[in-house]
LOBAMI-46806 format. One record per residue (C-alpha): z, y, x. Coordinates in steps of 0.05 Angstrom, whole numbers, plus 5000, padded with zeros to 4 digits. Each point is the difference from the previous one (the first is absolute). Layout:
<finu c3="Z" c2="Y" c1="X"/>
...
//
This chain:
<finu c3="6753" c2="3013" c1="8489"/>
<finu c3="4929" c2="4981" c1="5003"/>
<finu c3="5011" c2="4932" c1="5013"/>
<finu c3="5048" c2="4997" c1="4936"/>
<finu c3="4941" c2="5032" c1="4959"/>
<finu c3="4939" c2="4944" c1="5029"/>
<finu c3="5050" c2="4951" c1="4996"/>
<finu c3="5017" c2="5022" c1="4921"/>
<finu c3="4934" c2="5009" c1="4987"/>
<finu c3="4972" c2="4933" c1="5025"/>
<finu c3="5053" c2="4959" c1="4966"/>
<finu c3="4974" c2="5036" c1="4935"/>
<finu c3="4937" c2="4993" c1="5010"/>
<finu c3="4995" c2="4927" c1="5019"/>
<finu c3="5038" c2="4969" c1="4930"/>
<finu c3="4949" c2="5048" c1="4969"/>
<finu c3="4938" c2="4977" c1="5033"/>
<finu c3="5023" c2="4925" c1="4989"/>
<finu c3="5005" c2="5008" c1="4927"/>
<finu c3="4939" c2="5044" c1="4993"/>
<finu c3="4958" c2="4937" c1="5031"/>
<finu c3="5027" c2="4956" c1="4961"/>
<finu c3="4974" c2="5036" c1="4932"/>
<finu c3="4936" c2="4995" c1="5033"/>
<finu c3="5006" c2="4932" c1="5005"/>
<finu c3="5006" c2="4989" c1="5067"/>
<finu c3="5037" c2="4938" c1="5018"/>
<finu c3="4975" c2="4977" c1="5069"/>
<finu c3="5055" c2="5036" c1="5046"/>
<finu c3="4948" c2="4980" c1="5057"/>
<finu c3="4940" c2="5035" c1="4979"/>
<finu c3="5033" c2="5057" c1="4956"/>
<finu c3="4987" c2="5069" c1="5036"/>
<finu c3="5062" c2="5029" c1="4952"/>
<finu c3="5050" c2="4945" c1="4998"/>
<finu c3="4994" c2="4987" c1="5072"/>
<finu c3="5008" c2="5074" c1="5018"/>
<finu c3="5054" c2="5011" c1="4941"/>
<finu c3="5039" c2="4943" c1="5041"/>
<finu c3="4994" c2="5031" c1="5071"/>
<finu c3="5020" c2="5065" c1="4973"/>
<finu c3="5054" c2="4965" c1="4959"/>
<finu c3="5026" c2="4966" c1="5066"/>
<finu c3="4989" c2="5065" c1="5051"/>
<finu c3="5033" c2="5052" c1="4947"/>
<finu c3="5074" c2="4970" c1="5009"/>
<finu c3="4997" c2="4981" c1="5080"/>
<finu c3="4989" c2="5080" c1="5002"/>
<finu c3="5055" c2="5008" c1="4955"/>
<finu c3="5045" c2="4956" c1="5046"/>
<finu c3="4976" c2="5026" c1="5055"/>
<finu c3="5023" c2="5076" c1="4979"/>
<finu c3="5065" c2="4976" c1="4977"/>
<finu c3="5018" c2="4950" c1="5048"/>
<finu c3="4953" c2="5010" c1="5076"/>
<finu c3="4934" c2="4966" c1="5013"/>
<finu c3="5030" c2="4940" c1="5051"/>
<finu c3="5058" c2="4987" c1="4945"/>
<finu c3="4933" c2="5000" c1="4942"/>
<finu c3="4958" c2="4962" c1="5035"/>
<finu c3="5057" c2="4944" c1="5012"/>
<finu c3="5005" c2="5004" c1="4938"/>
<finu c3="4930" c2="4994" c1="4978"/>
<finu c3="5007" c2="4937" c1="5054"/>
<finu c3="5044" c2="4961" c1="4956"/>
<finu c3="4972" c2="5012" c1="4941"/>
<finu c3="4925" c2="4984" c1="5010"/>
<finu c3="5033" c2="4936" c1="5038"/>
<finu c3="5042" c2="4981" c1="4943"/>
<finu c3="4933" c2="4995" c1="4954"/>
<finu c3="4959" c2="4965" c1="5069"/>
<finu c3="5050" c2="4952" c1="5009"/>
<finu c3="4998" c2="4980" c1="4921"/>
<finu c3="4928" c2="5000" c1="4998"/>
<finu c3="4997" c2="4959" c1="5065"/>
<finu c3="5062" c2="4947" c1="4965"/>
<finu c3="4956" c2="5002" c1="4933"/>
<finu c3="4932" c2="4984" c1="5037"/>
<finu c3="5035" c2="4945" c1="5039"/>
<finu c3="5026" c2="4962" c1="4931"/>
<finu c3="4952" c2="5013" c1="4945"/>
<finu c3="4944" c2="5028" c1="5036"/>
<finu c3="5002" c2="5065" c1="4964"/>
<finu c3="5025" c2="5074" c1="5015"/>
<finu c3="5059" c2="5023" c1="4965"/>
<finu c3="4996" c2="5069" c1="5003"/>
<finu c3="4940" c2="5041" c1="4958"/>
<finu c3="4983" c2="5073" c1="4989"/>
<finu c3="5045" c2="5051" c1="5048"/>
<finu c3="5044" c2="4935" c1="5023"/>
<finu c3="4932" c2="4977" c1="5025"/>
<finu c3="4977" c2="5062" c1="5027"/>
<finu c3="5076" c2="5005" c1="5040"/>
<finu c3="4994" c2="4928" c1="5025"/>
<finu c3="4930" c2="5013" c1="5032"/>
<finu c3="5024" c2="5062" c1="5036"/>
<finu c3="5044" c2="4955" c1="5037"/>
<finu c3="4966" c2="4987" c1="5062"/>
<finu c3="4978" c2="5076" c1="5007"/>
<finu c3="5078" c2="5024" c1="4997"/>
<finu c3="5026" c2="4947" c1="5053"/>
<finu c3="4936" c2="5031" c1="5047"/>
<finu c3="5032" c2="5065" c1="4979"/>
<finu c3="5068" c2="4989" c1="5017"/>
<finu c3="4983" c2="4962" c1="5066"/>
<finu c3="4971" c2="5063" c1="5027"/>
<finu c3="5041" c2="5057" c1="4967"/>
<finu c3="5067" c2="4962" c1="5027"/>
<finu c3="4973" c2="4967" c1="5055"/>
<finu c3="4950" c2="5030" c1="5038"/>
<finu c3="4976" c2="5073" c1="4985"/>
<finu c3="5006" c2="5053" c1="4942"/>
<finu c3="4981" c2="5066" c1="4983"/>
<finu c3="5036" c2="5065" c1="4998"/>
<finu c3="4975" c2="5074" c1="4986"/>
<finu c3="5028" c2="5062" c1="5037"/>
<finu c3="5031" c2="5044" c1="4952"/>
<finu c3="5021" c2="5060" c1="5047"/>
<finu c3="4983" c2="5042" c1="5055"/>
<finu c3="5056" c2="4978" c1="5037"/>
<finu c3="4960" c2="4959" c1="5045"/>
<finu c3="4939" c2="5045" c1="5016"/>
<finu c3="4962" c2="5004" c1="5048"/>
<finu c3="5007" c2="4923" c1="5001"/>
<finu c3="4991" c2="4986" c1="4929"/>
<finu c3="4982" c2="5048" c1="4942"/>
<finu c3="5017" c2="4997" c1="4932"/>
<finu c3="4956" c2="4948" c1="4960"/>
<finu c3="4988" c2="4956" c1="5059"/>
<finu c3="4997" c2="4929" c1="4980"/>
<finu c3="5032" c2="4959" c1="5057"/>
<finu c3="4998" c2="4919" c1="5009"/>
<finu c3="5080" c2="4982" c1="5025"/>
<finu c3="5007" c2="4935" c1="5038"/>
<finu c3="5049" c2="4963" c1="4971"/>
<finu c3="5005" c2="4941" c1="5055"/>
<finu c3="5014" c2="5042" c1="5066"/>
<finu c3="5067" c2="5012" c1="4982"/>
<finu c3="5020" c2="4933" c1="4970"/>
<finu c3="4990" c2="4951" c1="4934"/>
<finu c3="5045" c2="5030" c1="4948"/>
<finu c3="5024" c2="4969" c1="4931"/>
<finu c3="4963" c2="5044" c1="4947"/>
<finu c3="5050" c2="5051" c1="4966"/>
<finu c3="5056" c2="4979" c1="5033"/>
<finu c3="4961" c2="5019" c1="5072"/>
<finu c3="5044" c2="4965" c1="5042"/>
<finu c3="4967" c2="4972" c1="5065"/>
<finu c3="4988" c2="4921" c1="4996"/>
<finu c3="4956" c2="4995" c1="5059"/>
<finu c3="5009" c2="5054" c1="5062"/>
<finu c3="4933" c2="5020" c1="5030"/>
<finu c3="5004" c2="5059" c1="5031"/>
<finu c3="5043" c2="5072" c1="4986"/>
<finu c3="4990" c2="5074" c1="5001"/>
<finu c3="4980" c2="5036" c1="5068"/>
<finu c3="5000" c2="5078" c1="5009"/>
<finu c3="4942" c2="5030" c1="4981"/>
<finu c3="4983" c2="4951" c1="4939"/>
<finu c3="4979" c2="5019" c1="4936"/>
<finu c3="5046" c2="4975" c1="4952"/>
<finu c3="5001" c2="4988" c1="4931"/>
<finu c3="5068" c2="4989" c1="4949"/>
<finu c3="5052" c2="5008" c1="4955"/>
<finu c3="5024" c2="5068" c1="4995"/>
<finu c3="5079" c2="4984" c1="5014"/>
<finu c3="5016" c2="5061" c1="4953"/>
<finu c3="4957" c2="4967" c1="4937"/>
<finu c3="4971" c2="4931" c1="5014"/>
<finu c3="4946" c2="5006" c1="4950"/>
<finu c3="4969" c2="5050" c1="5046"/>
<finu c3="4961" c2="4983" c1="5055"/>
<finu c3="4999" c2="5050" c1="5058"/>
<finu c3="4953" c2="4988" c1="5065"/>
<finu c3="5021" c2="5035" c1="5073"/>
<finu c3="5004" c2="4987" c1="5063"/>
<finu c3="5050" c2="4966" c1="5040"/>
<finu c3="5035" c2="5029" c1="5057"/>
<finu c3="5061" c2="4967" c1="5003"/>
<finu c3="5021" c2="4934" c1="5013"/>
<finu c3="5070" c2="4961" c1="5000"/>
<finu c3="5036" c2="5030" c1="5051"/>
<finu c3="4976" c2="5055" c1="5011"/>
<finu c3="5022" c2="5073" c1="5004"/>
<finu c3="4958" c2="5051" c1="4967"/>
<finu c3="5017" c2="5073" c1="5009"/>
<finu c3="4963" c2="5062" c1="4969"/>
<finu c3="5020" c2="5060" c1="5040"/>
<finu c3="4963" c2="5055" c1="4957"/>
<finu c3="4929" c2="4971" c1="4994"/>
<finu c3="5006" c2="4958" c1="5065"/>
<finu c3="5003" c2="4924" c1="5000"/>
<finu c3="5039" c2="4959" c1="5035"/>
<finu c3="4995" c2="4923" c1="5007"/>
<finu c3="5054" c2="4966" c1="5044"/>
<finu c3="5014" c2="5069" c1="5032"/>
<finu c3="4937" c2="5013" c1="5015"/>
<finu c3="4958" c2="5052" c1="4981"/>
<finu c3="4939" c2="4984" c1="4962"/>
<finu c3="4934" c2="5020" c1="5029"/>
<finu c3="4952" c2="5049" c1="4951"/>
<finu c3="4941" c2="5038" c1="5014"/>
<finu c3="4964" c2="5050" c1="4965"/>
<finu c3="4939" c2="4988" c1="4963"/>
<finu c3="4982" c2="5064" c1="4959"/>
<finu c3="5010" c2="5013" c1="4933"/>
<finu c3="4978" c2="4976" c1="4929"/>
<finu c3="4996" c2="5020" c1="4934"/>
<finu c3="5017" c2="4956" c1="4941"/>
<finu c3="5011" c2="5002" c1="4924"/>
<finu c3="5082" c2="4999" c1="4982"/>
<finu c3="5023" c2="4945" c1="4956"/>
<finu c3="5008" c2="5059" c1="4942"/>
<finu c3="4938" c2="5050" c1="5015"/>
<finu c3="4982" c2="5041" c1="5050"/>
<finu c3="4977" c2="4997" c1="5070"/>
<finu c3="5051" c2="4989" c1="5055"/>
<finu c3="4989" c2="5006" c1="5081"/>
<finu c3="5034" c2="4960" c1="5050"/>
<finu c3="5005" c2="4988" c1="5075"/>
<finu c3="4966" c2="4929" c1="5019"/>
<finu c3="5030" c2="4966" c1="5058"/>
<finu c3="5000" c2="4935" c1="5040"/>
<finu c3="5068" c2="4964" c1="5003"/>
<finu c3="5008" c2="4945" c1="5049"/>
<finu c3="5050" c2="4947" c1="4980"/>
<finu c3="5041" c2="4958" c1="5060"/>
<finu c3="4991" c2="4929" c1="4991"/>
<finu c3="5006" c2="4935" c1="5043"/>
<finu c3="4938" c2="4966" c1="5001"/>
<finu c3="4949" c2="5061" c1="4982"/>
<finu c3="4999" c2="5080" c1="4991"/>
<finu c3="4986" c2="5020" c1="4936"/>
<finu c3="4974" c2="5062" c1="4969"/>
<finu c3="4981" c2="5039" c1="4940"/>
<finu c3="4990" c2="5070" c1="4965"/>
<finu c3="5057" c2="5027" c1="4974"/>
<finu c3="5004" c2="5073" c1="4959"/>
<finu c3="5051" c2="5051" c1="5004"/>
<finu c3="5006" c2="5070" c1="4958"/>
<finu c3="5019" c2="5064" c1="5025"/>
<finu c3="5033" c2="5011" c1="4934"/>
<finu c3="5034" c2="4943" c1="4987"/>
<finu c3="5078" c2="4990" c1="5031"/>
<finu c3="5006" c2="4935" c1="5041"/>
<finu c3="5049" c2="4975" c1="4945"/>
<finu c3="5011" c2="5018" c1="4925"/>
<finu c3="5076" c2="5002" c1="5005"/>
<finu c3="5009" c2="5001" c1="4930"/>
<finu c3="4959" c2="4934" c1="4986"/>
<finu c3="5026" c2="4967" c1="5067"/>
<finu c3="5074" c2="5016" c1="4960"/>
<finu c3="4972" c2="4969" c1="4930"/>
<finu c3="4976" c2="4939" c1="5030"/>
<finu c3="5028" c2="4979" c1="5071"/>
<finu c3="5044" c2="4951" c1="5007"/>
<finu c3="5063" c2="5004" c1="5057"/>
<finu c3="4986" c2="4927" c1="5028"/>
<finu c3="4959" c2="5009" c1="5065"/>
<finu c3="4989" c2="5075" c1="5003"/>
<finu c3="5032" c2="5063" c1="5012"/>
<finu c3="4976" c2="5066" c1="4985"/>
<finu c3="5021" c2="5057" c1="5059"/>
<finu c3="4968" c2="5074" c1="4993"/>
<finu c3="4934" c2="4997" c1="5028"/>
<finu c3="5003" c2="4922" c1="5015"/>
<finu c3="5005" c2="4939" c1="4955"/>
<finu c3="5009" c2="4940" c1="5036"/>
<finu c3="4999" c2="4925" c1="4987"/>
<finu c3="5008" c2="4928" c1="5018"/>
<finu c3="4962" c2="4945" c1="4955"/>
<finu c3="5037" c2="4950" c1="4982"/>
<finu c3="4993" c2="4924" c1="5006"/>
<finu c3="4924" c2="4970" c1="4961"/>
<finu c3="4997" c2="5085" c1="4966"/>
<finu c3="4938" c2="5039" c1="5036"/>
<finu c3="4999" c2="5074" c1="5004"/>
<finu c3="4936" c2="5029" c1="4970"/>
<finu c3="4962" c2="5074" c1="4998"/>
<finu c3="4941" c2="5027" c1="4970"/>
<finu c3="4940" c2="5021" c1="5046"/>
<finu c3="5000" c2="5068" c1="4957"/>
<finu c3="5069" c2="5014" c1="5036"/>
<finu c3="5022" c2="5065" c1="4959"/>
<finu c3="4971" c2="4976" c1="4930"/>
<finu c3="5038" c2="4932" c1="4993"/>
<finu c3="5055" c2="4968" c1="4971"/>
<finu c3="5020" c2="4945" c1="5044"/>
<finu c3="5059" c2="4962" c1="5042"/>
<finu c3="5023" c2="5065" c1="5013"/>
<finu c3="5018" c2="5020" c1="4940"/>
<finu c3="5024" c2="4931" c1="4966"/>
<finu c3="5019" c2="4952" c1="5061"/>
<finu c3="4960" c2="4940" c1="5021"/>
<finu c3="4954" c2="4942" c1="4975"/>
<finu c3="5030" c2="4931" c1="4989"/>
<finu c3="4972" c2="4948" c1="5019"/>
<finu c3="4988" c2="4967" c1="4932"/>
<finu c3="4967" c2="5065" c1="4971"/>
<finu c3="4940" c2="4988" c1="5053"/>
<finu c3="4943" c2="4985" c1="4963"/>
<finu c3="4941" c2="5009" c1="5053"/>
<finu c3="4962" c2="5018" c1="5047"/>
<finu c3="4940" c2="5054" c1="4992"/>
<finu c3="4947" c2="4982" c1="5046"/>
<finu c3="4934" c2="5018" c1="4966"/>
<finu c3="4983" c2="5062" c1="4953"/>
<finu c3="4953" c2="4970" c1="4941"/>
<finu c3="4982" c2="5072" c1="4978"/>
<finu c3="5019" c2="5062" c1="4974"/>
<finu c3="4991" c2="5011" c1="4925"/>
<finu c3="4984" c2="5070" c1="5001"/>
<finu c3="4964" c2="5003" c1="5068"/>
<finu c3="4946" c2="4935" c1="5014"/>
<finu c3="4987" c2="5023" c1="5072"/>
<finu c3="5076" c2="4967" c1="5016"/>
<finu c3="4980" c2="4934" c1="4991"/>
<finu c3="5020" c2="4936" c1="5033"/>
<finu c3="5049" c2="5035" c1="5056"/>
<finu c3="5030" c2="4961" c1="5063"/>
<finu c3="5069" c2="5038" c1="4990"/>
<finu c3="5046" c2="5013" c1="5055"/>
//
């Protein structure tokens, strides 16, 4: 809602501004402190409008053809009579052309930027952590659509993954992946299974952190060990002493029946063909493929690699995660 608000109140303000220069007298849209800001706000107030109502990627397309539309005529006037067609906010939109393509080269292409919203991966990331996804490791997608053009590379166990909650696609969820096509993942109680094979988990000790809605809330730290190929990988995991392995009633609300199967104590499951099986790191605080089934392969939007920093906490700042 507060992007609905800045977004209102910019697109207000920036008519406003405009006009208010111009009863001064000011004419020179170059060198006019108020028309030139009462254009940028005039130009940034709807994008954030868009943005709310629409998503950012589908916006910023948007905001792709537009500003091209005005380039391309200004480009076509300059070529025939030597002079710009566009003035005032037309100008303003025209000139911004350049800046968007940069923009949407790098937010489709190459990396973008995602915020933890939940607890659900802790100790690995916190709420408030700013984290820089690479978009190129697991192929060159077409924006919105996010189907892969160009294969490069695909999702391992142990990755940090960013994407489209399956449940709502607007929301973007980031876990980790511990299950690949083909693969059979069994929870007996809170033991994992990959391929049969139990997963390997030490204990760390214990930490206290803040809960998503107030109060402090203690959990046993431990090192899991994922199976893999090529490479062993590990991490911290947390579990709860007061937490079930499974909340029945949401597993029931969400699951689907394709791929798993729910048996007292044991929920077992086999991913299916380019779907990945994914868990949070804060095991008995997450909602995650075991309660609403696996991640397509078009919902992948990235993968987390670095941890900018933390908005509440500066000491978490640029992170290796793994």
């Amino acid at each position: 809602m507060s992007m609905v608000l800045v977004g209102a109140a910019m697109t207000a303000a920036g008519p406003a501004l405009v006009s208010y220069g111009r009863r001064r007298g000011e004419h020179d849209e170059e060198n006019s402190r108020y028309l030139a800001i009462g254009y940028s706000l005039a130009i940034c107030g709807p994008f954030l409008l868009l943005a709310f109502l629409l998503t950012f990627p589908a916006a910023l397309l948007v905001a792709f053809a537009v500003c091209g539309i005005f380039w391309l005529s200004d480009m076509i006037s300059l070529w025939r009579r030597n002079v710009r067609l566009t003035k005032g906010a037309a100008a303003y939109v025209s000139d911004v052309f350049a800046l968007v393509c940069c923009i949407c080269l790098v937010r489709f292409f190459v990396v973008d930027i995602f915020v933890v919203p939940s607890s659900s991966m802790r100790p690995t990331l916190s709420v408030g952590d700013v984290l820089l996804a690479d978009k190129f490791s697991y192929g060159v997608r077409l924006p919105i659509l996010n189907q892969t053009i160009l294969p490069v590379g695909s999702p391992r166990p142990g990755d940090v993954m960013v994407f489209s909650w399956p449940v709502h696609p607007r929301e973007t969820f980031v876990k980790r992946v511990i299950g690949v096509p083909g693969d059979e993942i069994t929870l007996n109680g809170k033991t994992l299974l990959i391929n049969g094979s139990p997963v390997f988990r030490k204990p760390t000790g214990s930490v206290v952190y803040k809960g998503d809605e107030g109060g402090q809330i203690s959990a046993d730290s431990f090192s899991e060990t994922l199976p893999w190929p090529f490479a062993v990988v590990s991490h911290s995991v947390l579990y709860r002493n007061d937490r079930p392995w499974l909340d029945v009633d949401s597993f029931n609300d969400f699951h689907p029946a394709k791929g798993c199967s729910l048996s007292g104590q044991s929920l077992h499951c086999v991913v299916p063909s380019d779907e990945y099986f994914v868990l949070g790191d804060n095991r008995d605080d997450s909602l995650d493929s075991r309660y609403w089934g696996f991640v397509p392969e078009s919902d992948i939007l990235g993968k987390v690699d670095v941890l900018l920093f933390n908005q509440d906490d500066w000491r978490r700042l640029f992170l290796k995660i793994k």
